[in-house]
N, C-alpha and C positions, 0 to 999 in steps of 0.2 A: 615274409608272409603277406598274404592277398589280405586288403581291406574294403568290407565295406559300409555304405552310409546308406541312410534307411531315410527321407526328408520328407516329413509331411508337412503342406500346405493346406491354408485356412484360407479362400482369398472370399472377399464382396464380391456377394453375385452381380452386381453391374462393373466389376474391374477383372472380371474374368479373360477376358479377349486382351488387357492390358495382359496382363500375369504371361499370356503365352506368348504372346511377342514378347517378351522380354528374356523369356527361361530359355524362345527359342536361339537369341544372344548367347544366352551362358550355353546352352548346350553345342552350339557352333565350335567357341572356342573352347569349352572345355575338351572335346571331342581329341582337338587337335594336340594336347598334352601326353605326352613321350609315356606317362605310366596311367596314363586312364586305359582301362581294360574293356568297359561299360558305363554310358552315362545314357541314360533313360527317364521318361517322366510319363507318365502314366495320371490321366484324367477318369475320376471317379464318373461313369453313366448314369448311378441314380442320385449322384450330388454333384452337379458339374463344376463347383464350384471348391472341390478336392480334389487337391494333387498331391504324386507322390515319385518322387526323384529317387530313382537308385541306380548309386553310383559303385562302381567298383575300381581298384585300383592294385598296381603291383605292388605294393607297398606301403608303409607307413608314409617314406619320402615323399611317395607320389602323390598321397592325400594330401602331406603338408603341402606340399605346392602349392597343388591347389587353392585351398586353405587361404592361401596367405596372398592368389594372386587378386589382382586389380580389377577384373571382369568381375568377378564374385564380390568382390566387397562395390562395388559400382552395383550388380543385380540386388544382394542385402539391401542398399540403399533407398534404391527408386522401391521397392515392394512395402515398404515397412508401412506407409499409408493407406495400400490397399488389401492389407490382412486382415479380415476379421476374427481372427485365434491368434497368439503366438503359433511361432513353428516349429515343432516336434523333430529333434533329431536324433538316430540310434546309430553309434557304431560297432557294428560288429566284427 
């Protein structure tokens, strides 16, 4: 069964240009993952400083992958100082 993840981001409006070179790393390689179906990130126009990543995948499997791979926990890493919210995430 297709899964997918709903991610919203809080970033500082002066680390916003950070945030997208960085997500554009994750989206690179996540891109290249055998059960990503759609990986997307969407910049809010009237708060540019809101983002929101929707991902889709074939599978549970494929989400775990994901999940658990190395680019992703390396992306987690470097952003955690320039969030001003936690970051919201839905799986449906």
């Amino acid at each position: 069964m297709k899964k997918k993840i709903i991610a919203y981001f809080f970033i500082k409006d002066d680390k916003v240009e950070t945030f997208k070179a960085l997500a554009d790393e994750l989206i690179t390689a996540t891109r290249m993952e055998e059960g990503c179906l759609s990986y997307k990130l969407f910049q809010d126009f009237e708060e540019p400083s809101y983002f929101v990543f929707i991902e889709d995948y074939k599978d549970e499997a494929a989400m775990t992958l994901h999940s658990l791979s190395a680019y992703l926990k390396t992306f987690v890493s470097k952003i955690e100082g320039i969030q001003s919210r936690k970051l919201i995430i839905e799986v449906i």
